[in-house]
C-alpha positions in Angstrom: 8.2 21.5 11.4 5.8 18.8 10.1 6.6 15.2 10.7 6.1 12.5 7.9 3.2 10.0 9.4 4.1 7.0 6.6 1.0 5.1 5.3 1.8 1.6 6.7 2.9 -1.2 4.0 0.5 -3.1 2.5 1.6 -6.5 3.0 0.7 -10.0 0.9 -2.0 -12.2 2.1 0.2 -14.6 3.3 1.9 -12.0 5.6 -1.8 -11.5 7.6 -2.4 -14.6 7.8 0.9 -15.6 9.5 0.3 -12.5 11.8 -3.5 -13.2 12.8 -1.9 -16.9 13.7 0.5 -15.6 15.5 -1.7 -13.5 17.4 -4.5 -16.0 17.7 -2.3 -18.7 19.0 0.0 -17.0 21.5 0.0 -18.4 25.1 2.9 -16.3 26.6 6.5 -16.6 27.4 9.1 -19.2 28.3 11.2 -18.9 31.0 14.1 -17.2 28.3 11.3 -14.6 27.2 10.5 -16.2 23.7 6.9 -16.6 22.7 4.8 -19.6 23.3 2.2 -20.4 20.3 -0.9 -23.5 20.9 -1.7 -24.6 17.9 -5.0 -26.1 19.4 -6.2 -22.2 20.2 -9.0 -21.4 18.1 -8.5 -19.2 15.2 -10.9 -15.9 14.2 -13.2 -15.6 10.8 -12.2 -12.1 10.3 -14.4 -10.1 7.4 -12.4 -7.5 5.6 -13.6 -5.3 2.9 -12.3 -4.5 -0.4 -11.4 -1.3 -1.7 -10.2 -0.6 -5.3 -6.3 -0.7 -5.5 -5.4 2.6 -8.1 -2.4 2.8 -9.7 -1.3 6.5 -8.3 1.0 7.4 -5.8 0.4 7.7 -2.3 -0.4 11.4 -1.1 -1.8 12.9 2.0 -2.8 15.6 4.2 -2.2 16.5 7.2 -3.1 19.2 10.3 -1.3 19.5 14.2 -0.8 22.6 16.1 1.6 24.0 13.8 -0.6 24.0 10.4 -1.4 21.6 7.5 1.3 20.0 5.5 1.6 17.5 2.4 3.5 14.5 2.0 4.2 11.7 -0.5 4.9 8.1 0.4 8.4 8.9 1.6 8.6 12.8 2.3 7.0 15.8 3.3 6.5 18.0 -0.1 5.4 21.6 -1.2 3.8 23.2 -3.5 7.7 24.6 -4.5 9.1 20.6 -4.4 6.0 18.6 -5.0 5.4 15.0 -5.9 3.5 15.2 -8.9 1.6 18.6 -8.4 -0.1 17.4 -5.5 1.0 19.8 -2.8 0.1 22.5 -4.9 -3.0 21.5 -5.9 -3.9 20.4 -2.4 -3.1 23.9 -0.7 -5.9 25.3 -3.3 -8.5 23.2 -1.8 -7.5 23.2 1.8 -11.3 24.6 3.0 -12.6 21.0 1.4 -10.1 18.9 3.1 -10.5 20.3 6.4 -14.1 19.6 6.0 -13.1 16.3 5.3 -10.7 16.1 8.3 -13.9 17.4 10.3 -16.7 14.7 9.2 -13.6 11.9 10.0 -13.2 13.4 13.6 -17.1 13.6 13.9 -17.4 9.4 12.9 -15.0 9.0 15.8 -16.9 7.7 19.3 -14.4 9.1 21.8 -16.1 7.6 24.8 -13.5 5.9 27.1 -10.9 6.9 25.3 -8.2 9.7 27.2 -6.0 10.1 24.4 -5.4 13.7 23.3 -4.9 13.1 19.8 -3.5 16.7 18.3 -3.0 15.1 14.9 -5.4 13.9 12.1 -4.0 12.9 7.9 -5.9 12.1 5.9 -4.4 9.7 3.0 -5.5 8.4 -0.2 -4.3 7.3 -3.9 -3.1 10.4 -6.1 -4.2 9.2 -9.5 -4.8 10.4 -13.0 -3.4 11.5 -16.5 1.0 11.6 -16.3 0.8 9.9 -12.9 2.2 6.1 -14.0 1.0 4.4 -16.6 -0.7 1.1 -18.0 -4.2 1.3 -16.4 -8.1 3.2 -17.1 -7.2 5.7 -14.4 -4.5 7.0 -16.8 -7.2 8.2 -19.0 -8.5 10.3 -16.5 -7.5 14.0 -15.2 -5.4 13.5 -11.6 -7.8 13.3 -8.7 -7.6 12.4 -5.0 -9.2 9.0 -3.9 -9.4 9.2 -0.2 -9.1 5.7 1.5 -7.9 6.4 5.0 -7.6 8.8 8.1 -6.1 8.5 11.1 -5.8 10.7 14.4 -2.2 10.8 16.3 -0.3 11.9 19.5 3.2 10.3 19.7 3.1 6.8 19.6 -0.8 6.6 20.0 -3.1 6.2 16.7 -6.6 5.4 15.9 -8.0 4.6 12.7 -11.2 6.5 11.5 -13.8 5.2 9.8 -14.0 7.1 6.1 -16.5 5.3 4.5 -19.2 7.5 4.8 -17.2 10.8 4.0 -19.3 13.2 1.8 -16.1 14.8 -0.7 -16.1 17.2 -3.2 -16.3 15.5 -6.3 -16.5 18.5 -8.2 -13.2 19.7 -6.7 -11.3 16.2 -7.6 -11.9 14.6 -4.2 -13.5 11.3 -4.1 -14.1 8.6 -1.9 -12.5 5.1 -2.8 -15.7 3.5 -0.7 -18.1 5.4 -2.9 -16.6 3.3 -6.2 -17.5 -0.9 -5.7 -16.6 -2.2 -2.7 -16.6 -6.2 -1.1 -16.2 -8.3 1.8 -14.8 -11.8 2.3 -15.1 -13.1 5.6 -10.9 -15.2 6.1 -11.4 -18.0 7.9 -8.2 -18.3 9.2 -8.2 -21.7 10.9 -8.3 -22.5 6.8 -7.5 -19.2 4.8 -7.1 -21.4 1.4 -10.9 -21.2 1.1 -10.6 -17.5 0.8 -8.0 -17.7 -2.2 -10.7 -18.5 -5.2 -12.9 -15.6 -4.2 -9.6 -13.2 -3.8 -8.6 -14.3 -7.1 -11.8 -13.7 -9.0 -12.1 -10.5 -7.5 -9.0 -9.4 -8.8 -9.0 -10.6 -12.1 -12.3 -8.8 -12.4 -10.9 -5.3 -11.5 -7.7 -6.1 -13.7 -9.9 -6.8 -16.5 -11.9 -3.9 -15.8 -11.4 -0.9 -13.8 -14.5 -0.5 -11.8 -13.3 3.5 -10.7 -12.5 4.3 -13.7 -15.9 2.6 -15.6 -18.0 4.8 -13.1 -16.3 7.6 -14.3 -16.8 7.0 -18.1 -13.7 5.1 -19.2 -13.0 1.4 -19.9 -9.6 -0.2 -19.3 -7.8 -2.4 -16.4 -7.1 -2.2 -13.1 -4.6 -2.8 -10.8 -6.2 -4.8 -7.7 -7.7 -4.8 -4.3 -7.0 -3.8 -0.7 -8.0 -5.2 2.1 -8.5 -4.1 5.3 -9.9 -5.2 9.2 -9.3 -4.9 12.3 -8.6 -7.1 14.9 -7.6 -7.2 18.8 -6.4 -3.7 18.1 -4.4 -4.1 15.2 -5.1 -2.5 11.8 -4.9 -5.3 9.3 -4.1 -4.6 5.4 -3.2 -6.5 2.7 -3.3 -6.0 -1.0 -4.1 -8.6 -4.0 -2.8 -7.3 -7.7 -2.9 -9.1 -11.0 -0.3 -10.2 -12.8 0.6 -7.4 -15.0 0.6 -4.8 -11.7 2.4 -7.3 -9.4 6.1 -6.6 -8.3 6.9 -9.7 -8.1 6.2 -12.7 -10.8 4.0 -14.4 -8.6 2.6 -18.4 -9.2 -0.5 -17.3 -7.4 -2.8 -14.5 -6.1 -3.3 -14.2 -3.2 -0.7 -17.0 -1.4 -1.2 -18.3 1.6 2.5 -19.9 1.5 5.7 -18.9 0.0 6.3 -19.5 -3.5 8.9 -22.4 -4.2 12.1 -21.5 -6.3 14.8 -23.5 -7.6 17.8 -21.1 -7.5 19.0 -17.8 -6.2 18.6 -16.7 -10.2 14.9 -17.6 -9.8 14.6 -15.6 -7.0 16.0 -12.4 -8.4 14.1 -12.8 -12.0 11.4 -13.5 -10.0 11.3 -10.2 -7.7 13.7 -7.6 -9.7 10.6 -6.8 -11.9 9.7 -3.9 -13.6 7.1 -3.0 -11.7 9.3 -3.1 -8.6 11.9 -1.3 -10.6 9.2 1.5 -11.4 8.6 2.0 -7.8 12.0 2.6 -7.2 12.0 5.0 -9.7 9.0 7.3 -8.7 10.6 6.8 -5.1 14.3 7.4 -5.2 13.6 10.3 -8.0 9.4 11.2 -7.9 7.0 10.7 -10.5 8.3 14.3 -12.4 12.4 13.8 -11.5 14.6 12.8 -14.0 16.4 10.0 -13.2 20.5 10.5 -12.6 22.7 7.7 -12.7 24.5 9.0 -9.6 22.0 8.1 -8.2 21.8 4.5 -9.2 23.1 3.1 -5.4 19.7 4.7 -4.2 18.2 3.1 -6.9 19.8 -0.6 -6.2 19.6 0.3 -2.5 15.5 0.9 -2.7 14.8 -2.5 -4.9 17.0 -4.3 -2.0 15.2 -3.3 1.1 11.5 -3.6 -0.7 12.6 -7.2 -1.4 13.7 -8.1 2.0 10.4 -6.4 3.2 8.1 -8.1 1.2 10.6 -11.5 0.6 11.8 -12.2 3.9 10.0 -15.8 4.2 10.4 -16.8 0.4 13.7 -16.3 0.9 14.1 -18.4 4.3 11.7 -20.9 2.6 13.8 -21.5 -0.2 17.4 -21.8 2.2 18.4 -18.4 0.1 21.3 -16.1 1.8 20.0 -12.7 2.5 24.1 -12.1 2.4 24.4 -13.3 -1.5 21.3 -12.4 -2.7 22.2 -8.5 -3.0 25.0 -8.7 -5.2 22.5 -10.7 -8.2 20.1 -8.1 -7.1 22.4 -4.9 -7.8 23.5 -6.6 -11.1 19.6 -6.6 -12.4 18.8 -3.2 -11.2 21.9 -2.2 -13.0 20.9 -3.5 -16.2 17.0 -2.2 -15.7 18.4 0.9 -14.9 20.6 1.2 -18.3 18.3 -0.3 -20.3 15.4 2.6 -19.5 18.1 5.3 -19.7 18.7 4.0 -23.4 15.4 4.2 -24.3 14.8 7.2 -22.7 17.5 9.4 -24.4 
């Protein structure tokens, strides 16, 4: 039976940059096992490139010993219980995507490296025409934007480079890296001298779509993503606009945590609709109808994503995790009636 292999989450700038500190600046243990951090320990320019950020869903393929499979962000799907027809219209084109799998394995130097991977999935954005709304790509017929592969046995995983993958464009496979790409090189002894050039950037692709221009239609866009690697760790972070951020953000691309006055600030600031869309499209998929017995899920989803993502605004701002999720249930709630009304 397959196993879901989850794309990792695509955390905020400010989350990298406390991790490449944290891994920059260790020095060991104490004497009761906690970590030891110098500050005085220098700190790496790391370049990451820039991929377009679509407003899809996450879909993917997979191959092990036991066959190909499909999956969604959150579970394995079929062709019979899909996630937006993508299992079925994957399993029609399974000779191109095992080409695909096959060029990703070939860009793969396995010199020095023992691990017998028996996995490879291959993940990208699953985009188009009734697949969200609100941006270019909506004009657009569904596709599959590959931006990502990655071999696996148990708890061992290497990235492989996709950037030079030859798809079938022709069949609805493209490569994200074949669209506009960038690099910004983070400084992270001083990561504020990244945040102009991350916020240009992404007020130019949510001004204009740059996949969607090259393929004949004019409209915005949702953002970037970022990615890099360092001392073995694959680094990712995203940067949206304002209209495609789930959270009511003061600035792109923050390298601290935004400063709130009240717990009421807090939850108007992260129970947003585009949070509350995800939830959706999670808790019921992009073609379920939503069910109000269903609504804990619902309140449940919003919650955890928050903590996820909010963990240091919250701790920042003396906020109680503890009292924070009753506010939170009561403005899911009243998202959640309010699209059932307009929906009937």
């Amino acid at each position: 039976m397959a196993t879901l292999i989850k794309y990792p989450d695509t955390d905020q700038f400010r989350h990298v940059v406390k991790q490449v500190t944290e891994m920059s600046t260790y020095a060991g243990k104490d004497e009761d096992g906690n970590a030891i951090y110098d500050p005085t320990l220098p700190k790496p320019v790391i370049r990451f490139t820039g991929t377009v950020k679509l407003h899809g869903t996450n879909a993917a393929v997979g191959l092990d010993d036991n066959g190909t499979w499909y999956q969604s962000r959150e579970q394995i799907i079929t062709p019979e219980k899909d996630n937006a027809g993508f299992a079925k219209w994957a399993s029609e084109r399974g000779d191109v995507f095992d080409g695909i799998m096959v060029q990703a394995v070939g860009s793969y130097d396995t010199s020095g490296d023992t691990t017998n991977y028996n996995t490879i999935i291959l993940y990208g954005e699953w985009a188009g025409s009734g697949i969200n709304s609100g941006c270019a790509i909506h004009q657009l017929p569904k596709a599959f934007y590959l931006f990502g592969a990655k071999l696996v046995d148990g708890i061992n995983t290497r990235w492989l480079d996709v950037s030079k993958i030859r798809t079938d464009t022709t069949a609805g496979i493209y490569n994200i890296h074949n669209f506009r790409t960038e690099t910004i090189d983070v400084d992270f002894s001083n990561p504020y001298l990244a945040q102009n050039r991350l916020v240009e950037l992404t007020n130019e692709v949510e001004n204009e779509c740059p996949v969607a221009a090259k393929l004949g239609v004019s409209g915005i866009g949702e953002g970037w993503v970022w990615t890099a690697e360092y001392r073995g760790h694959h680094l990712l972070f995203k940067t949206k606009g304002e209209k495609h951020s789930v959270s009511k953000v003061k600035t792109i691309a923050s390298v601290d945590v935004e400063k709130l006055a009240t717990a009421a600030a807090f939850v108007d600031s992260t129970v947003t609709d585009e949070r509350f869309n995800q939830a959706l499209n999670c808790v019921f998929g992009i073609d379920g109808e939503p069910d109000i017995k269903q609504l804990g899920e619902v309140i449940k989803w919003v919650q955890q994503d928050i903590l996820k993502e909010e963990t240091d605004t919250i701790e920042a701002n003396g906020l109680s995790i503890r009292n924070l999720g009753g506010p939170i249930a009561l403005a899911v709630k009243s998202k959640f009636f309010s699209y059932m009304r307009e929906t009937q």
